[in-house]
N, C-alpha and C positions, 0 to 999 in steps of 0.2 A: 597591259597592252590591249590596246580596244580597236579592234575593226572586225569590219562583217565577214572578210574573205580570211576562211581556216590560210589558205596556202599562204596569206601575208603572216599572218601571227606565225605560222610555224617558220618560216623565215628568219623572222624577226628572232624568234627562240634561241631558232641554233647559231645563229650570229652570238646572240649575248651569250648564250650559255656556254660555249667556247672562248668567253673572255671574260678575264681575271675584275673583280670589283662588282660584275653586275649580277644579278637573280630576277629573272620574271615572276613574280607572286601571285601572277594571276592575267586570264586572258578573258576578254569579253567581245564579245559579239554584237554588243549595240550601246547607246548609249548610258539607260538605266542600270544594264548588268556594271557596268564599268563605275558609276556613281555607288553603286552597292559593294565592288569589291575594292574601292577608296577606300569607302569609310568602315571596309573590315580588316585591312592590310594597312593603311595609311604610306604607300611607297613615298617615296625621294621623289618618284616622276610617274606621268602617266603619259606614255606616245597614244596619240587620239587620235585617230582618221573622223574627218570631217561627216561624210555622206555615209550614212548607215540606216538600217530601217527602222523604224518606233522613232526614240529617242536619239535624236542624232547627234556625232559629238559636239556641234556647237549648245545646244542645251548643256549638252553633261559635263562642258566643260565649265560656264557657267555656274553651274552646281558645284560643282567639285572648289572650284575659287572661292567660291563666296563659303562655303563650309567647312572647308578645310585648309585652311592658310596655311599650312605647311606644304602639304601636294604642291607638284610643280605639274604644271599640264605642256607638253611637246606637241604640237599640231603638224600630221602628216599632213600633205595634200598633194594633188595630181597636179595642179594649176599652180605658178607662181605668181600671178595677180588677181585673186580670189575673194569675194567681197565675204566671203563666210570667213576665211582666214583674220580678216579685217574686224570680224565682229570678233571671233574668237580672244584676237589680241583686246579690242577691246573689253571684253569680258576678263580676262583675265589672264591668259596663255601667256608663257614666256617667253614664245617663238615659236617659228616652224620651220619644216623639213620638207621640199619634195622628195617623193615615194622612192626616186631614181636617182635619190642620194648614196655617193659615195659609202662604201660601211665604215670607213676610215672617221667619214667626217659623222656620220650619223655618234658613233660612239662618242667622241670630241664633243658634241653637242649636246647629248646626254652627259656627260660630268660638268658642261659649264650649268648646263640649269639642274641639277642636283646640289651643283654648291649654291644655288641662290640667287645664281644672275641670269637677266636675259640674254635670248639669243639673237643679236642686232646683227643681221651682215647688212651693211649699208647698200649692198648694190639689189641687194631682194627685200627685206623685211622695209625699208625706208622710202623704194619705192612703190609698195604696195601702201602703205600708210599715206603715202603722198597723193598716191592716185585715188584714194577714195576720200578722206578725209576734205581734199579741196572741192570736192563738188555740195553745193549750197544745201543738198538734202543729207548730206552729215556731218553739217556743222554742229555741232555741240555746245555754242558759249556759255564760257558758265564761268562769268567777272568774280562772282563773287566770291569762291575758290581763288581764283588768282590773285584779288587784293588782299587773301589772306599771306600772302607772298612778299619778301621785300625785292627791294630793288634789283640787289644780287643774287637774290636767289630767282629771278623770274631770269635774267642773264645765264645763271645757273641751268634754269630749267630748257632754255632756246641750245644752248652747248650741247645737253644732252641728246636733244631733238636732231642735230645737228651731226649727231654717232660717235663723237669724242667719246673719249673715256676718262676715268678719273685722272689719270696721270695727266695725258692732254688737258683737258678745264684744267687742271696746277699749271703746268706751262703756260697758257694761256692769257689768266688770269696773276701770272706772277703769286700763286698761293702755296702752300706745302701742301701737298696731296692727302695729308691728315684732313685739313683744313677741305678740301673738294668734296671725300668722301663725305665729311659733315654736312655738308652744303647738300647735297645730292640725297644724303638719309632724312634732311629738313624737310625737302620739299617733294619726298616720299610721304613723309607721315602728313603733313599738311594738306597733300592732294589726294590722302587716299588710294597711296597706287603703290600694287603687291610689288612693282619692279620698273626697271628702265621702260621695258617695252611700253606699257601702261603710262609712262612721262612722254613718250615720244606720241602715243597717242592723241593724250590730251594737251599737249603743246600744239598740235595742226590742228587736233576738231578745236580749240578755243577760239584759235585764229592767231595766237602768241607766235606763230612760227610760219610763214609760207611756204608754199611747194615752191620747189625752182620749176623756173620756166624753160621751153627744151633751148 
């Protein structure tokens, strides 16, 4: 658990540590301490608050992704259309949370990115993506990543972009959901990206994928 304010962490505590599955292994205060007690605990998840002093989480989140591909990083924030959240995902985060989340949903949300998957609500995480991503100074193209792509799997990658889930792209696509997951673990490893979030990313900054228009 990493943020600067004690009264959130102890918060955060007594919420998990009143429910069955979870254990806090450790709390930090900025964003190095939090990079330091990663790589001595190695947890399932690490909740980040954004805005902290020294090292803030978008660095240490950053850090934490790129060194330790297991860590799953949770991105708290006070904003739900936050260009730091945007970089974060970029970097590597598998979703976020405002601060004034449900405790219901927060916990829900800590076991889906515990088991490995991002956390996509289409009506927050899709339009933050949408609203930064389309403007011309974070475009990202990068062809050359994508013709490493075929046909169906760049169709594959616009689905995902699009917040379907494995099941849906099989209905969709008239596929067995065997067959989707594959498609989707392809164009995982071929694009370099720790998870969904990371695919929906780089489907908009490419240009593979356009925002809707209001």
């Amino acid at each position: 658990m990493a943020d600067d304010q004690v009264l959130v962490r102890a918060g955060f505590r007594l919420l998990l540590d009143t429910e069955d599955g979870f254990e806090v292994v450790g709390e930090a205060g900025d964003g190095a301490e939090a990079l330091l007690l990663a790589r001595e605990h190695r947890p399932d998840v690490v909740v980040m608050d954004i805005r902290m002093p020294g090292v803030d989480g978008l660095a240490a989140t950053r850090d934490i992704c790129a060194e330790l591909p297991g860590v799953r990083v949770l991105v708290l924030t006070t904003f739900d259309v936050d260009e730091y959240v945007f970089e974060a995902l970029r970097g590597g985060a598998s979703g976020f949370l405002l601060k004034d989340t449900d405790p219901v949903e927060l916990l829900r949300a800590l076991r889906v990115v515990a088991q490995g998957d991002a956390l996509l609500a289409p009506t927050v995480t899709r339009r933050l993506i949408e609203e930064y991503a389309a403007r011309p100074e974070h475009r990202r193209p990068n062809p050359a990543a994508l013709r490493e792509l075929t046909a169906r799997e760049r169709e594959i990658l616009a689905l995902v972009a699009g917040g379907l889930s494995n099941d849906e792209i099989a209905g969709h696509l008239v596929i067995s959901p065997a067959t989707s997951r594959t498609h989707v673990s392809r164009v995982m490893t071929k694009l370099g990206a720790r998870d969904r979030a990371q695919l929906v990313v780089l489907a908009y900054e490419s240009g593979l994928v356009s925002p809707r228009r209001p």
